[in-house]
C-alpha positions, 0 to 999 in steps of 0.5 A, spaced: 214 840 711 220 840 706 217 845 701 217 851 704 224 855 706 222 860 710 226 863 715 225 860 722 223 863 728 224 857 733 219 859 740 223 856 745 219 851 751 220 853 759 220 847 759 216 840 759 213 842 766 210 848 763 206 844 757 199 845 756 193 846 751 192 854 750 185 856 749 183 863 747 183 865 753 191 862 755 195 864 750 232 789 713 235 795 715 239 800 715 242 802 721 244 809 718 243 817 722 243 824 719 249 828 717 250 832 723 249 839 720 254 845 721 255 852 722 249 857 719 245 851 719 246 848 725 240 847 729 239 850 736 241 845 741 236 841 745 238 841 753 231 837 754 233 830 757 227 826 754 226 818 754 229 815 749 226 808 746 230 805 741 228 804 734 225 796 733 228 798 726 230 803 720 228 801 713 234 802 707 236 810 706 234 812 698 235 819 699 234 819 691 226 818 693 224 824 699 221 819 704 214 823 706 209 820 709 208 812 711 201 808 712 200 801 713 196 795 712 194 788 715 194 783 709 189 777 710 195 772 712 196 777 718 203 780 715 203 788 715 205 793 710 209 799 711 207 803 705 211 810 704 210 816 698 216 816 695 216 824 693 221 825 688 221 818 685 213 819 684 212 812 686 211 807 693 215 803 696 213 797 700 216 795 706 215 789 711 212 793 717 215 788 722 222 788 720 222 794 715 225 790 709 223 793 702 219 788 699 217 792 692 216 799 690 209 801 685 208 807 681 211 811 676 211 818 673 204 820 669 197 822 671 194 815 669 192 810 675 198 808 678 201 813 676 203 820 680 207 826 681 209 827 687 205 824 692 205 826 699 200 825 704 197 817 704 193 813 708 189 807 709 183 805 711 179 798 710 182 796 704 183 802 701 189 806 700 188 814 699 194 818 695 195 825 696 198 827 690 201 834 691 203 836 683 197 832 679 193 836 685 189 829 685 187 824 691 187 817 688 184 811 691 187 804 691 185 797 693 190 793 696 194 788 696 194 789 689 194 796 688 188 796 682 185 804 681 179 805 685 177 812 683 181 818 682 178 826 684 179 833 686 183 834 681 178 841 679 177 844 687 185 843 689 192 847 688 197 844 693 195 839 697 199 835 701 196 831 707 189 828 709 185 824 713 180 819 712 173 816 717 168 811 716 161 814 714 155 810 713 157 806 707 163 809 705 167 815 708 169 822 709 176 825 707 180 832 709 184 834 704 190 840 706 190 844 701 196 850 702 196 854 696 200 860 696 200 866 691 207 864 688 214 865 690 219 872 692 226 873 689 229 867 695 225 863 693 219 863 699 213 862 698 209 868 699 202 866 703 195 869 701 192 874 706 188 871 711 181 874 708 183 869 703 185 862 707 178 860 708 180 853 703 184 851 707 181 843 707 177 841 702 172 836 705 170 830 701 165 824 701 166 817 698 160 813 696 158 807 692 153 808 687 151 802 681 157 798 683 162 804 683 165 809 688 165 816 687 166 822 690 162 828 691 165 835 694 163 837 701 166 845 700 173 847 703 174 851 710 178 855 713 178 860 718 180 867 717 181 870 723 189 871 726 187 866 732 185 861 726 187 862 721 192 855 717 197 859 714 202 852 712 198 846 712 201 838 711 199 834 717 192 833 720 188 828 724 181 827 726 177 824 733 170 823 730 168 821 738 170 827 740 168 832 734 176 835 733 180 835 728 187 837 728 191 841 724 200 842 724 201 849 723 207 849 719 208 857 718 214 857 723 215 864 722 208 864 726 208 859 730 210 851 732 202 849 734 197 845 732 190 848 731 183 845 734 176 845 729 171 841 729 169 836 724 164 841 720 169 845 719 169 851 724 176 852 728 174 852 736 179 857 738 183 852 742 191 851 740 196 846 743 203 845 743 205 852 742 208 852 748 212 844 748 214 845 740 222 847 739 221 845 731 215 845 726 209 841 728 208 835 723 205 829 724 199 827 727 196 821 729 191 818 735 191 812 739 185 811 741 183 806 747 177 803 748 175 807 752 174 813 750 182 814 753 187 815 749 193 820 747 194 824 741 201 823 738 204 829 734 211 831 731 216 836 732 220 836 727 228 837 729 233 837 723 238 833 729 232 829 732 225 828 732 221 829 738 214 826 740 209 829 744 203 826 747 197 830 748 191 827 752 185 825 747 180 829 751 183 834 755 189 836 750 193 837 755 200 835 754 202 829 757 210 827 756 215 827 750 219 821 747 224 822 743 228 815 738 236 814 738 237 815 732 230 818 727 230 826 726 227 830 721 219 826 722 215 829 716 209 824 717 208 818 722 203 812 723 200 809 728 200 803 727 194 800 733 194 792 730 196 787 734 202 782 731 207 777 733 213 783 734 209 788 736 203 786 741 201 792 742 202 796 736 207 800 732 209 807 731 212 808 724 216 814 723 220 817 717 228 818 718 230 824 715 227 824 708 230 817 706 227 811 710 221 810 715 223 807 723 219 803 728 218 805 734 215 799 738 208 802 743 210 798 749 217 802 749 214 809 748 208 806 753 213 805 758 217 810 757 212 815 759 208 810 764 202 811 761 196 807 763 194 801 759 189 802 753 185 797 752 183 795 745 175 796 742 
């Protein structure tokens, strides 16, 4: 989460084999890397021995446009988009999702439709494409493949949103905004956090319906816990399991933790975290790959400036499963599980972003294989 410049206090892992969920009661590409950084920057080292499974390929680098978030899409002839925020050019860029060639860009600067500043968080559902838009503080909705405006909202309710998540319901759908608002910034430029008395809109809660042939939104109320245990001190990233009433939430305030935190849909923290124990960096993206089932696995970020760590957390009981890292990806703000079978990848794709400046592609069966899971089978 590049906004924030807070110092890190780094909590260190005893190792894999001590990862776990802790309850109340437990505490055409471009093959380029980042540059390594040095002295006082320099991360701590990382001794892990982890798995590593090769990208199956870095789009272009264009460190001009601050990669954020990326989401993708099947298109009707069975092609996939790979669609990034491209925060600070205020635009989308549109790769191809099996080769990661750039294909377009759309958006410019402005507060119409088609317009943004600073988008950030994204995702696809159906044929609609959400944007978060942190500096319009909006959510805009898109209809692919032709990117016509949708609908525009939350423009009155929201400060300093960042990530979302969007499911189905009935007719329509039902969407969770980040919000990770401060009360300004100290002489070194850190952004000063709220009390925790005020932390309780953290995520804001919206509903999408259609009515007379329009879609409109209609707020259903921020929430936020409060407590020291609950409470979201920086948030980004998030992601739901509708299946099993949980929505996860990155907590992004490193001076406090590395460690997702566990409330349910309605909004209430259930006073479980997880990953305090396995996350060396801050805790970024979040997503689920879900089998048809009822198995599956969480898939969340640790966001190591030399390297990127994935761990995985079993979707039912959160415990830790195994963590994979790619040869080259580092610095992951969002990732996205791509859970659609194609020609180059049978069993899906992860795509992750690089450093800030492109998107890789971590083919499923690689990761599956390097962590011996078993197999999911699909809906």
């Amino acid at each position: 989460m590049s906004h924030i410049h807070r110092s890190h206090v780094l909590v260190l892992a005893l190792g894999l084999a001590l990862a776990g969920c802790r309850g109340t009661d437990a505490p055409a590409a471009a093959d380029a890397s980042p540059p390594a950084a040095t002295g006082a920057d320099a991360p701590a080292a990382d001794a892990r021995a982890l798995p590593v499974v090769e990208e199956a390929f870095i789009t272009a680098m264009t460190p001009e446009d601050n990669i954020d978030s990326p989401a993708a899409w099947t298109a009707p002839d069975g092609s996939t988009w790979l669609i990034a925020t491209a925060k600070a050019t205020d635009k989308l860029v549109v790769y191809d999702g099996a080769t990661g060639e750039t294909l377009r860009t759309f958006g410019t600067l402005g507060t119409g439709p088609g317009q943004f500043d600073r988008p950030n968080g994204i995702a696809v559902i159906d044929d609609l494409l959400f944007v978060v838009e942190r500096d319009n503080r909006r959510v805009q909705v898109l209809r692919l493949p032709d990117f016509g405006h949708v609908v525009t909202f939350a423009g009155e309710d929201l400060v300093k949103p960042y990530g979302l998540w969007v499911k189905r319901a009935g007719e329509g759908y039902e969407l969770y905004v980040t919000d990770s608002y401060d009360k300004g910034e100290d002489a070194q430029g850190n952004d000063i956090l709220p009390p925790l008395a005020e932390l309780d809109r953290r995520i804001h809660r919206y509903a999408l319906e259609q009515r007379d042939g329009t879609w409109q939104a209609r707020p259903l109320g921020p929430f936020g816990d409060t407590t020291p245990e609950g409470a979201l001190r920086v948030v980004e990233s998030l992601w739901g399991d509708a299946a099993n009433d949980r929505l996860l939430v990155a907590e992004e305030d490193e001076t406090y933790a590395n460690e997702l935190k566990v409330y349910d849909l309605a909004g209430r923290f259930t006073g479980t975290t997880v990953g305090r124990d396995v996350f060396q960096a801050q805790a970024e993206g979040i997503m689920l790959k879900a089998c048809a089932d009822g198995s599956g696995w969480w898939i969340t970020t640790e966001q190591g400036k030399g390297r990127t760590v994935f761990h995985l957390f079993d979707r039912r009981s959160l415990a830790h499963v195994g963590a994979v890292a790619g040869a080259k990806v580092a610095n992951t703000d969002g990732i996205w599980m791509h859970d659609v079978a194609s020609a180059r990848f049978p069993e899906g794709v992860l795509y992750a972003v690089h450093d800030d400046q492109g998107v890789v592609a971590l083919d499923w069966s690689a990761v599956a294989g390097a962590l011996e899971l078993p197999a999911c089978p699909r809906s």
